[in-house]
GUPADREN-533260 format. One record per residue: residue in one letter; x, y, z of N, C-alpha, C in turn. Coordinates in steps of 0.05 Angstrom, whole numbers, padded with zeros to 5 digits, always signed. Each point is the difference from the previous one (the first is absolute). Layout:
% residues N
+------+--------+---------+--------+---------+----------+--------+--------+---------+--------+
: code : n_east : n_north :   n_up : ca_east : ca_north :  ca_up : c_east : c_north :   c_up :
+------+--------+---------+--------+---------+----------+--------+--------+---------+--------+
:    A :      X :       Y :      Z :       X :        Y :      Z :      X :       Y :      Z :
...
+------+--------+---------+--------+---------+----------+--------+--------+---------+--------+
***
This chain:
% residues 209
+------+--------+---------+--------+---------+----------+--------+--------+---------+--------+
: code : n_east : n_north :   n_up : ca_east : ca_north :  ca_up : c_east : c_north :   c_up :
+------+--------+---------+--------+---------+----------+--------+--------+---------+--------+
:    X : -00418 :  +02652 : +02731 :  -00026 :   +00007 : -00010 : -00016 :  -00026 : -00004 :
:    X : -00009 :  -00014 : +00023 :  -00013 :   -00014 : -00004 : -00029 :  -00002 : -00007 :
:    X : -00008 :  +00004 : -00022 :  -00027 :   -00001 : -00012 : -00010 :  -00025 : -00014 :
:    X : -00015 :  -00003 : -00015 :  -00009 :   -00019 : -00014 : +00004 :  +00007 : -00022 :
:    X : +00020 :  -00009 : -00023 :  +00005 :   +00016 : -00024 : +00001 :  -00022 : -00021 :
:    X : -00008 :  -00002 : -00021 :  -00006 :   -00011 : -00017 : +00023 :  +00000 : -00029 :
:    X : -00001 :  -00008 : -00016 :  +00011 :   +00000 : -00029 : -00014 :  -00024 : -00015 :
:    X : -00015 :  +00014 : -00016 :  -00023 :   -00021 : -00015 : +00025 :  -00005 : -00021 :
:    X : -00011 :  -00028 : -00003 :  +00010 :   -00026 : -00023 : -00004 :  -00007 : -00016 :
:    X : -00012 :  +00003 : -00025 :  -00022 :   -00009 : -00015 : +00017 :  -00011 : -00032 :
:    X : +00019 :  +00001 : +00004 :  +00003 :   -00013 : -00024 : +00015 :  +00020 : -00012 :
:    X : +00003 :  +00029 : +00002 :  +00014 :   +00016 : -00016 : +00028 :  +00010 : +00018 :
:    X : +00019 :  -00010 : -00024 :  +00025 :   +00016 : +00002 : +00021 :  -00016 : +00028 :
:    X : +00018 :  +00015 : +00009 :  +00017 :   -00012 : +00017 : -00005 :  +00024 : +00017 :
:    X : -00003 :  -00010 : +00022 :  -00008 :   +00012 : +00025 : +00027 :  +00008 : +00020 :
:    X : +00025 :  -00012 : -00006 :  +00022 :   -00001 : +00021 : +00014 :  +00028 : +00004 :
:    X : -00007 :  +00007 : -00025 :  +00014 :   +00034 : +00008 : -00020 :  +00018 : +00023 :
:    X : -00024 :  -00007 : -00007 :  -00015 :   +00017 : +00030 : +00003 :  -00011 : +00026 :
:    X : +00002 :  -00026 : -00003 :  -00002 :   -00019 : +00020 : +00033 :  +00002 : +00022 :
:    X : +00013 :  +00011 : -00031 :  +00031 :   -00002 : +00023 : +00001 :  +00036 : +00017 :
:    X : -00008 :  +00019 : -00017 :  -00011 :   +00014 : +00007 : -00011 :  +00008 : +00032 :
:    X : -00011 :  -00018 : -00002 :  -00033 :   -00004 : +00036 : +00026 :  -00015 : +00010 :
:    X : +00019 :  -00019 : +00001 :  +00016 :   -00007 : +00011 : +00027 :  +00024 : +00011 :
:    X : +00004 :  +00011 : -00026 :  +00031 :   +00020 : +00011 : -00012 :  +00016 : +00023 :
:    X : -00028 :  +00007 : +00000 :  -00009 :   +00019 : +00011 : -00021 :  -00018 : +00033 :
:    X : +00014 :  -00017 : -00003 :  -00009 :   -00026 : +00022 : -00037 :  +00000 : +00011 :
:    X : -00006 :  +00007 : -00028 :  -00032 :   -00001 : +00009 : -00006 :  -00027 : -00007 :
:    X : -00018 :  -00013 : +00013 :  -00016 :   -00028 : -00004 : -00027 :  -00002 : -00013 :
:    X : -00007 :  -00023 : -00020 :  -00009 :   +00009 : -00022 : -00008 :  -00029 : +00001 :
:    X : -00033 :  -00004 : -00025 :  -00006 :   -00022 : -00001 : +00005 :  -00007 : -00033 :
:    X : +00005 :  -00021 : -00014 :  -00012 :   -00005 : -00031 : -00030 :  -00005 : +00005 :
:    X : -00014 :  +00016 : -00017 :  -00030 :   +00006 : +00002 : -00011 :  -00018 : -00029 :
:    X : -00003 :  -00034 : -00007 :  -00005 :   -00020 : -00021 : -00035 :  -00007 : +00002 :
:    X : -00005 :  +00007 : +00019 :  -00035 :   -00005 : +00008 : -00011 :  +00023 : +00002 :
:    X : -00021 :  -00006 : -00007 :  -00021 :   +00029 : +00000 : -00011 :  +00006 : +00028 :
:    X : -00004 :  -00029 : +00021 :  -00004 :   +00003 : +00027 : +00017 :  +00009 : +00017 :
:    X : +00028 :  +00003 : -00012 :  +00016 :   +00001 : +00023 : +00007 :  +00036 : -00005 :
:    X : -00026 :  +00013 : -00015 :  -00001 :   +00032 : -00002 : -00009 :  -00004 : +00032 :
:    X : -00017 :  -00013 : +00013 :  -00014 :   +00008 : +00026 : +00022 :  +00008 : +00023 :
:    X : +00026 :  -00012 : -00005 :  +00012 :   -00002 : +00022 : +00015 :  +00017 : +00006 :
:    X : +00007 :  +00028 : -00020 :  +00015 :   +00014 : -00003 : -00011 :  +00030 : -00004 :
:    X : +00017 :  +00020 : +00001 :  -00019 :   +00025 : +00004 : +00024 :  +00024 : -00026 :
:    X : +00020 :  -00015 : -00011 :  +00023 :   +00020 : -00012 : -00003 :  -00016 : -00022 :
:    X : -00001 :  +00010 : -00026 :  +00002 :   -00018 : -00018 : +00014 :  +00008 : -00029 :
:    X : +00029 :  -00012 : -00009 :  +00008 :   +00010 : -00025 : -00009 :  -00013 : -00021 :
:    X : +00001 :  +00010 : -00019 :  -00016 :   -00003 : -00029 : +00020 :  +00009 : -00021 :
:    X : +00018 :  -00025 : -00010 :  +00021 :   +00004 : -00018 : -00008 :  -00009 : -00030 :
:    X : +00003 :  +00015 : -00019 :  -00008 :   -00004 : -00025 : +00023 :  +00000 : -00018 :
:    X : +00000 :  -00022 : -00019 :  +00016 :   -00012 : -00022 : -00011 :  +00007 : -00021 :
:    X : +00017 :  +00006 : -00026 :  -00012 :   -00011 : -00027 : -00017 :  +00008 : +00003 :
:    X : -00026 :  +00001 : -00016 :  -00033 :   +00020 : -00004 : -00015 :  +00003 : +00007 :
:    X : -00016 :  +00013 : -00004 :  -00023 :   +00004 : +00019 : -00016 :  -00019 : -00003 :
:    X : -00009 :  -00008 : -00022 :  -00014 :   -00029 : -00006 : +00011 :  -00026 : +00016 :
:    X : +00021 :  -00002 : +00001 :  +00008 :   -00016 : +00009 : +00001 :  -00012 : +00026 :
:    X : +00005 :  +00027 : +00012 :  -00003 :   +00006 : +00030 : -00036 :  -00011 : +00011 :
:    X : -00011 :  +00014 : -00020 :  -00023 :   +00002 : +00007 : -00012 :  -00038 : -00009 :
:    X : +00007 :  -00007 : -00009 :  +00002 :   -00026 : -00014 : +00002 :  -00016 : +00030 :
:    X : +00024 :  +00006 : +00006 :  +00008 :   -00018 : +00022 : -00015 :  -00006 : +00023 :
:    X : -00012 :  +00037 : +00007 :  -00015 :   +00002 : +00022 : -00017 :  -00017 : +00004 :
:    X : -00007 :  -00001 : -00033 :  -00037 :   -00009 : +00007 : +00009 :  -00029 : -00010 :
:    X : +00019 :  -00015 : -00002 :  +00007 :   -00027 : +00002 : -00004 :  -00014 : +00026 :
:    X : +00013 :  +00018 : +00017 :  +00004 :   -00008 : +00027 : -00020 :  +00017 : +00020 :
:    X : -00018 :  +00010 : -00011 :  -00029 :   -00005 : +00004 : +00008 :  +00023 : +00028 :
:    X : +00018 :  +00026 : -00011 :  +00009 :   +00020 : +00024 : -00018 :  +00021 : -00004 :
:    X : -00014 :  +00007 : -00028 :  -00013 :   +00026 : +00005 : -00020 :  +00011 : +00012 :
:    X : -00017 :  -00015 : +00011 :  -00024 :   +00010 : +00020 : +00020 :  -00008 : +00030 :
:    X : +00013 :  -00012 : +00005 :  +00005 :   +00002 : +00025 : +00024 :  +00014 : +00004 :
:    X : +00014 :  +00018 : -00024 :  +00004 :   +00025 : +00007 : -00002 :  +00021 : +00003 :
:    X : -00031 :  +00004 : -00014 :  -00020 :   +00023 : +00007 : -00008 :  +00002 : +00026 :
:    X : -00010 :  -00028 : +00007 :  -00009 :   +00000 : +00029 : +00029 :  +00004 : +00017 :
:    X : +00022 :  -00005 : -00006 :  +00024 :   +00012 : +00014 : +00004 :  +00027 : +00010 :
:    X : -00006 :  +00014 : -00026 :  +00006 :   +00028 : +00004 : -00022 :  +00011 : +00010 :
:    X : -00039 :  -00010 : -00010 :  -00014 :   +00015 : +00014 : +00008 :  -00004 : +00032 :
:    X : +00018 :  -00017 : +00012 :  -00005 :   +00003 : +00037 : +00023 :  +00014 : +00009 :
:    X : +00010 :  +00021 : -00021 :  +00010 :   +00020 : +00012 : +00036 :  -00011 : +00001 :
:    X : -00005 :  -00018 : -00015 :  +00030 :   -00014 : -00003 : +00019 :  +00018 : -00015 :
:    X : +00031 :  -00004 : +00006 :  +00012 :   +00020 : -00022 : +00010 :  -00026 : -00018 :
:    X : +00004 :  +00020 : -00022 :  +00019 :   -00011 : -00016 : +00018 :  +00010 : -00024 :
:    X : +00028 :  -00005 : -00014 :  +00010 :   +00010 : -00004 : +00007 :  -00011 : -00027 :
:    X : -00020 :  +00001 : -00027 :  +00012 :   +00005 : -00025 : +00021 :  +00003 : -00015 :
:    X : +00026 :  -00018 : -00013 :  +00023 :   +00014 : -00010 : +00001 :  -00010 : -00024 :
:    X : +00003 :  +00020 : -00018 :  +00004 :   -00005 : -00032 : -00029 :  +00001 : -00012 :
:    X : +00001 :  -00035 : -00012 :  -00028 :   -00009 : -00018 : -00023 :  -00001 : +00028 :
:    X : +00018 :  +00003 : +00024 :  -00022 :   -00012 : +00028 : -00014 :  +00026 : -00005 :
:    X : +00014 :  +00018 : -00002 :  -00014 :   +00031 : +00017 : -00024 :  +00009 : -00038 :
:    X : +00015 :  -00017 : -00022 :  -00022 :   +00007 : -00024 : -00021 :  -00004 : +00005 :
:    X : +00001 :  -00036 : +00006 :  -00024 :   -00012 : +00003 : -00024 :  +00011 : +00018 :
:    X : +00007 :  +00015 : +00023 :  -00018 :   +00019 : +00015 : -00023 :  +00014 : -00017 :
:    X : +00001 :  +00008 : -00022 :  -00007 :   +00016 : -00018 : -00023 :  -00017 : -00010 :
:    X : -00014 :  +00007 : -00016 :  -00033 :   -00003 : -00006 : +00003 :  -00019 : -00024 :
:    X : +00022 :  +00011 : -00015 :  +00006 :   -00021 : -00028 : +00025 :  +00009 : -00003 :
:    X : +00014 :  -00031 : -00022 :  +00027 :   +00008 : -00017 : -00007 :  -00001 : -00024 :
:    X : +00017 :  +00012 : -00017 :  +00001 :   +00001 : -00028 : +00013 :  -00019 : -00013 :
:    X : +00019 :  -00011 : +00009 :  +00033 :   -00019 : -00004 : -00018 :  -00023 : -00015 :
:    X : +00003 :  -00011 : -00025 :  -00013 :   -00015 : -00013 : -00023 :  -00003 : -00007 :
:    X : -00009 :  +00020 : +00008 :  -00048 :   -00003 : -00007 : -00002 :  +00013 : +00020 :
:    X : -00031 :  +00012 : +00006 :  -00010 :   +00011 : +00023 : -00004 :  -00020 : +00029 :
:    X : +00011 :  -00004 : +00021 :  +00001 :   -00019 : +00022 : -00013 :  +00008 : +00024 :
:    X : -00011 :  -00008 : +00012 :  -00012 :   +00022 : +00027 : +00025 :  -00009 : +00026 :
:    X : -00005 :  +00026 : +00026 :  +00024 :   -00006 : +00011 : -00020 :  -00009 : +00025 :
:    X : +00015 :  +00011 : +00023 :  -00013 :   +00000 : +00024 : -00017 :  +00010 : +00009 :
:    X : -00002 :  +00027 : -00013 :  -00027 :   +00027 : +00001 : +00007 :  +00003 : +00030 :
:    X : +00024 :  +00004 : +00010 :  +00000 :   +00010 : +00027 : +00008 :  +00026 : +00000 :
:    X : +00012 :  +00012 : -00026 :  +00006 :   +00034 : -00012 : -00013 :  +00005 : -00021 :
:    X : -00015 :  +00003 : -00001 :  -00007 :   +00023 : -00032 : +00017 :  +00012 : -00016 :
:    X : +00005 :  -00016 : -00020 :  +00017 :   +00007 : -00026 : +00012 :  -00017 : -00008 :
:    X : +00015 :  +00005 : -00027 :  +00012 :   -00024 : -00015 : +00028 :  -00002 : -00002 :
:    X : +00008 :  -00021 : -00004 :  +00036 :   -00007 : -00007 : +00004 :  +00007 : -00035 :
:    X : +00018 :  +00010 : -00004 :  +00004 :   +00015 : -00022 : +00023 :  -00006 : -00015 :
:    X : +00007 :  -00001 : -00032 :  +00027 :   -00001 : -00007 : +00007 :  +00024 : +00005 :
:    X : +00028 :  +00002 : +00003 :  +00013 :   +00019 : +00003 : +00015 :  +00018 : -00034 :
:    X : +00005 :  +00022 : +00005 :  +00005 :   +00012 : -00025 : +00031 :  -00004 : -00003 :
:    X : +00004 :  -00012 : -00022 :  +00029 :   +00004 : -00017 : +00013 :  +00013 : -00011 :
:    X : +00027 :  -00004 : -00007 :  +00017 :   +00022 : -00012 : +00031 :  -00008 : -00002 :
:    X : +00013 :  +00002 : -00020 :  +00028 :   -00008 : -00010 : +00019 :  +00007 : +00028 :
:    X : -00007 :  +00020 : +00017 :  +00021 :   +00014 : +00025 : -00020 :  -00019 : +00029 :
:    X : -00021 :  -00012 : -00007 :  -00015 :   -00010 : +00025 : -00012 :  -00026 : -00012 :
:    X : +00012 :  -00022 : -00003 :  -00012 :   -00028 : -00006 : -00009 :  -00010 : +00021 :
:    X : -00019 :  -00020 : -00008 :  -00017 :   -00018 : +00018 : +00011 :  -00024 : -00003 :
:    X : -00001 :  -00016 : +00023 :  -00005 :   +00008 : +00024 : +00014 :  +00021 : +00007 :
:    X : -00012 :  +00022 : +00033 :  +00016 :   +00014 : +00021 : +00013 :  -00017 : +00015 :
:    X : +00030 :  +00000 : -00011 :  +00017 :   -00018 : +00015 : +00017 :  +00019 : +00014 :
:    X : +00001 :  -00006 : +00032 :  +00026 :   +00010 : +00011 : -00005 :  +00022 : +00023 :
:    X : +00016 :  +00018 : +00009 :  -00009 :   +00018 : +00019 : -00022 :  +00031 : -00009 :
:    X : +00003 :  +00006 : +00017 :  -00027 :   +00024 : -00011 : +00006 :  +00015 : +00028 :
:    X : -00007 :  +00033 : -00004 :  -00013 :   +00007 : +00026 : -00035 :  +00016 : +00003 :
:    X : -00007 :  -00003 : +00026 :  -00018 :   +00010 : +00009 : -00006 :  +00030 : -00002 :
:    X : -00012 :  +00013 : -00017 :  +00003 :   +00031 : -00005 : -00022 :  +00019 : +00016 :
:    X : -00018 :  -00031 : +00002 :  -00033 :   +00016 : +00018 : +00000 :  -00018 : +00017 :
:    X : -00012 :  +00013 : +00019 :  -00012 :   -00018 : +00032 : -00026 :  +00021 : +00011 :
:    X : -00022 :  -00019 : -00002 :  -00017 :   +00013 : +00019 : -00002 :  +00004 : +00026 :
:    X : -00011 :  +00028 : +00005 :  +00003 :   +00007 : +00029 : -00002 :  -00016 : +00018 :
:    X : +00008 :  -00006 : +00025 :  -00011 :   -00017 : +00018 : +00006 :  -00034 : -00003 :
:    X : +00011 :  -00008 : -00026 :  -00006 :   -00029 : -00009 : +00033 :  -00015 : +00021 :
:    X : -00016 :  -00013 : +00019 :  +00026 :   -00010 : +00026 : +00009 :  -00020 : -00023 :
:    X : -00009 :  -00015 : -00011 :  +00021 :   -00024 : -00017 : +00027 :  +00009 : -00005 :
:    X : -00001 :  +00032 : -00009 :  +00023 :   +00007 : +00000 : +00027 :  +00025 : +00015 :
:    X : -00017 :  -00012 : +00028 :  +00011 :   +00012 : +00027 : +00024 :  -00006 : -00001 :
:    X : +00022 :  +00022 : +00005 :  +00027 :   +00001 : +00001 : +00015 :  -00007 : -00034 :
:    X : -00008 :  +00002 : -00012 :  +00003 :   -00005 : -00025 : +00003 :  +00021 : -00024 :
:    X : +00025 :  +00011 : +00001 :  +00003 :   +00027 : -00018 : -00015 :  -00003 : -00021 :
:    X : -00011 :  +00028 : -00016 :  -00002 :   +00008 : -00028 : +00017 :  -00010 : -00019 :
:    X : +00000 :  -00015 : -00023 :  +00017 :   -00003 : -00017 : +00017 :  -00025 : +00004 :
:    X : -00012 :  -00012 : +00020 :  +00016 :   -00029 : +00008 : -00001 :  -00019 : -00030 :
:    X : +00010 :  -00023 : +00007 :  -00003 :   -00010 : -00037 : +00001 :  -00032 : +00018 :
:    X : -00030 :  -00006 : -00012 :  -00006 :   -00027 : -00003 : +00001 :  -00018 : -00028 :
:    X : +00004 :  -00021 : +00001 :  +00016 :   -00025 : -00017 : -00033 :  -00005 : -00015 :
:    X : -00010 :  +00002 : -00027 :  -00021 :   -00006 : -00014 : +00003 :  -00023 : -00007 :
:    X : -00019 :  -00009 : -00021 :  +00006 :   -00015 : -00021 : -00031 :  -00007 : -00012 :
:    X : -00012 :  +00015 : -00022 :  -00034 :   -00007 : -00006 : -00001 :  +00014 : -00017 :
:    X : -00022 :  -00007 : -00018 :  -00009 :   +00017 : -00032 : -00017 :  +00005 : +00005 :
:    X : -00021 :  -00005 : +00013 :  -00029 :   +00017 : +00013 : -00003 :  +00018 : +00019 :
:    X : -00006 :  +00018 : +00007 :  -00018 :   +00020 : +00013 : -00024 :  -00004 : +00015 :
:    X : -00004 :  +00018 : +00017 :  -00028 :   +00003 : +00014 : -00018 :  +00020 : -00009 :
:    X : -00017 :  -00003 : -00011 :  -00018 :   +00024 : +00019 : -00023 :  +00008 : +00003 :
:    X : +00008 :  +00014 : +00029 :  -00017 :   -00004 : +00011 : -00029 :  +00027 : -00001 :
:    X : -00028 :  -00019 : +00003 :  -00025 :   +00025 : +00001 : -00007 :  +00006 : +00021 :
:    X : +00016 :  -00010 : +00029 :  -00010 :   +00010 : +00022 : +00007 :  +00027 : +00015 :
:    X : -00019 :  +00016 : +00007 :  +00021 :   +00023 : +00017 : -00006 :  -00010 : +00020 :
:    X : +00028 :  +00004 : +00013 :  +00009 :   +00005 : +00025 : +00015 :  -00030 : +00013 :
:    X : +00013 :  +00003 : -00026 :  +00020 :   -00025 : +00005 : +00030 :  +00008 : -00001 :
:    X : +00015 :  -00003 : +00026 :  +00021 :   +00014 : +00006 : +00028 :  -00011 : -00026 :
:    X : +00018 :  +00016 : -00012 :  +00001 :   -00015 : -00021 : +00035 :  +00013 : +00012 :
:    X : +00019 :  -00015 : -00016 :  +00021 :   +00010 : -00008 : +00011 :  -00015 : -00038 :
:    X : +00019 :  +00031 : -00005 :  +00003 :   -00011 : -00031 : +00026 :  +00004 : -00003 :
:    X : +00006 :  -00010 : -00020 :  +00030 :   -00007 : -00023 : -00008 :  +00014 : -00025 :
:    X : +00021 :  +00007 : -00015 :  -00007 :   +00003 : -00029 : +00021 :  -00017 : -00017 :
:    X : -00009 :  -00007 : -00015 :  +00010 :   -00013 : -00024 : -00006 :  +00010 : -00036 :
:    X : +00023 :  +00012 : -00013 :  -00009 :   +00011 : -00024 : -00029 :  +00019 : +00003 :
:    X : -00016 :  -00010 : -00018 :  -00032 :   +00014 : +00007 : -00013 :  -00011 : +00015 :
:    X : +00010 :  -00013 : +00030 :  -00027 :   -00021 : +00010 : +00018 :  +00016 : +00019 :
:    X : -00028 :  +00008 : +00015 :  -00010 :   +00007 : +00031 : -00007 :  -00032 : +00019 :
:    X : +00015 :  -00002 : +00010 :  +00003 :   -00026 : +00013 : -00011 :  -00007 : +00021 :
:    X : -00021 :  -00015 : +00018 :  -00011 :   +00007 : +00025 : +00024 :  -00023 : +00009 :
:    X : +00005 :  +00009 : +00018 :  +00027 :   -00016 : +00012 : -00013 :  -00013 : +00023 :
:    X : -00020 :  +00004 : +00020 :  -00012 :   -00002 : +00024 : -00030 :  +00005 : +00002 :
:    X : -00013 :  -00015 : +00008 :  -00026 :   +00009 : +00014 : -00003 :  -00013 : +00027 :
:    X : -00032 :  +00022 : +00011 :  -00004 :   -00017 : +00031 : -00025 :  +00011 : +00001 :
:    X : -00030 :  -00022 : +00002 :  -00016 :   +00009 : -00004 : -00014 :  -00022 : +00022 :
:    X : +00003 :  +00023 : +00037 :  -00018 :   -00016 : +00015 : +00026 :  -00016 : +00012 :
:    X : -00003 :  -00026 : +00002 :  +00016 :   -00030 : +00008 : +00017 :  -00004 : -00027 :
:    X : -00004 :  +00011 : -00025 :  +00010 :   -00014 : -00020 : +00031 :  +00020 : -00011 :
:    X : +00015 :  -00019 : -00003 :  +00024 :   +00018 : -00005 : +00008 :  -00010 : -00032 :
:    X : +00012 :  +00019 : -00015 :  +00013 :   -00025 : -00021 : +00023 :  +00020 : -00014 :
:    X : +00016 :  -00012 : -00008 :  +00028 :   +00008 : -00013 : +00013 :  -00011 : -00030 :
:    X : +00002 :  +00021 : -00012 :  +00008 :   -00010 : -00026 : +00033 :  -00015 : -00008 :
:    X : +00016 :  +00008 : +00020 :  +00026 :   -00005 : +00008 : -00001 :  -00023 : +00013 :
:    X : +00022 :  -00010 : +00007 :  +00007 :   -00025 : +00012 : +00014 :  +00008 : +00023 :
:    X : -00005 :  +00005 : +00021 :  +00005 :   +00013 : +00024 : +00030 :  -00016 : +00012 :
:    X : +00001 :  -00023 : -00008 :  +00016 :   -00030 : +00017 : +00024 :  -00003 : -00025 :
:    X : +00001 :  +00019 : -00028 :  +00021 :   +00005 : -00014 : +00008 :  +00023 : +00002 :
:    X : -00012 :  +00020 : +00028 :  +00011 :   +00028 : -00006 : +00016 :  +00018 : +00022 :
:    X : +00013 :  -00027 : +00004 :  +00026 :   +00009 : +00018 : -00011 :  +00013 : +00030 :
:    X : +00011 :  +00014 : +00012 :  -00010 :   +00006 : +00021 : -00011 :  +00022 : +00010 :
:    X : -00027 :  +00009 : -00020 :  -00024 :   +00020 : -00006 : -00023 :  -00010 : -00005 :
:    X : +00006 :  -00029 : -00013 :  -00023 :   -00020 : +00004 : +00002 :  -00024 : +00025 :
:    X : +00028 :  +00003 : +00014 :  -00004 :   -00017 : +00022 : -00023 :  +00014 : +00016 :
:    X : +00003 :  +00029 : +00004 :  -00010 :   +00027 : +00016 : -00032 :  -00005 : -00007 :
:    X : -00004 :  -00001 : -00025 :  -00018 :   -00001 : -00002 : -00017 :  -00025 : +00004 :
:    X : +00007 :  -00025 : +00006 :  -00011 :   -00027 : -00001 : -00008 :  +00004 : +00034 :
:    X : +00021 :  +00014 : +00010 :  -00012 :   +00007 : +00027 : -00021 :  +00015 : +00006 :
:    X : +00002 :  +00032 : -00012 :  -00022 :   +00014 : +00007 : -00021 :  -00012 : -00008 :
:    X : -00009 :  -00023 : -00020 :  -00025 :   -00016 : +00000 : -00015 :  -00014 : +00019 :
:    X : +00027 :  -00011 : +00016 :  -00007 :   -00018 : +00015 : -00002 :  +00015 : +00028 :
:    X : +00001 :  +00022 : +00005 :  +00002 :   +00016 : +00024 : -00032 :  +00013 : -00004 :
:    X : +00001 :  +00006 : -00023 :  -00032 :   +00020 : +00001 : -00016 :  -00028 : -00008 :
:    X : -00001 :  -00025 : +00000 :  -00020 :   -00018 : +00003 : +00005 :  -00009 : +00033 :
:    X : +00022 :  +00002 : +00009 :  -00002 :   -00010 : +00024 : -00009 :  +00020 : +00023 :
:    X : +00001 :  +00029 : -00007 :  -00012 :   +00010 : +00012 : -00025 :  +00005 : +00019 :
+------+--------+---------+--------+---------+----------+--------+--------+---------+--------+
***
């Protein structure tokens, strides 16, 4: 699959688990540390650490957020995981009101607690909903169980954003969206054995398409 595929760098978190990931699965892949070197590439992951502030902190350190708007307006994909796929969202809550990317409409959310459901959602989960039609999760049973780990939520005000969900205690979970070129995932696809290998593919198949 030779494409032009990206994994932005910016300062958050350890990147080697996705990175070994794009390797088991012998795809070739760039570290994405410059904001220019968005031009060169047309696949782009977006891995988020630690908070939404933070994330969003980093971006605009390294001076990424307008030239990843102009990324995605040229029709670019890209692929959101965790705090990546929050930050999509219009604002977070996670320490003060923060603005995100405003590339989805709606907000990142705490999640609801409870003595039988503590926060963080640590650990496996399954998929209970899948929207019709949504290929991200082509070949990919009902009830599969992807590897979490986050105290915030999405959500989202857009219709017609292809969604899949989890539940946790009282939280309705958006586990997945895909809105257009933009994909994003609340799971860690590259800790979830081999349903998120499946799936790291069908990303890169319906962008290479």
């Amino acid at each position: 699959m030779k494409k032009k595929i990206g994994v932005l760098k910016y300062g958050i978190g350890n990147l080697s688990s996705f990175t070994n990931a794009l390797d088991k699965l012998n795809i070739e892949y760039s570290l994405i540390s410059e904001p220019k070197q968005l031009e060169n590439i047309k696949i782009l992951i977006l891995i988020g650490v630690g908070s939404f502030n933070s994330c969003m902190t980093k971006l605009t350190e390294k001076k990424f957020i307008s030239p990843l708007k102009k990324f995605i307006n040229k029709k670019k994909f890209l692929l959101g995981i965790c705090v990546g796929m929050q930050i999509l969202m219009t604002k977070g809550t996670e320490n003060g009101e923060v603005n995100g990317l405003d590339i989805i409409k709606g907000d990142t959310i705490k999640m609801v607690s409870d003595k039988d459901h503590p926060l963080p959602h640590i650990g496996w989960n399954e998929i209970v909903k899948v929207s019709n039609n949504f290929k991200l999760f082509d070949e990919i049973k009902l009830r599969s169980n992807f590897y979490f780990i986050h105290s915030f939520k999405i959500s989202v005000s857009e219709k017609n954003i292809k969604l899949a969900e989890v539940e946790y205690g009282k939280n309705k979970i958006v586990a997945a969206i895909n809105k257009g070129n933009i994909f994003g995932v609340q799971f860690h696809p590259e800790k979830s054995q081999d349903v998120g290998m499946k799936l790291i593919k069908n990303f890169l198949n319906l962008a290479n398409a």
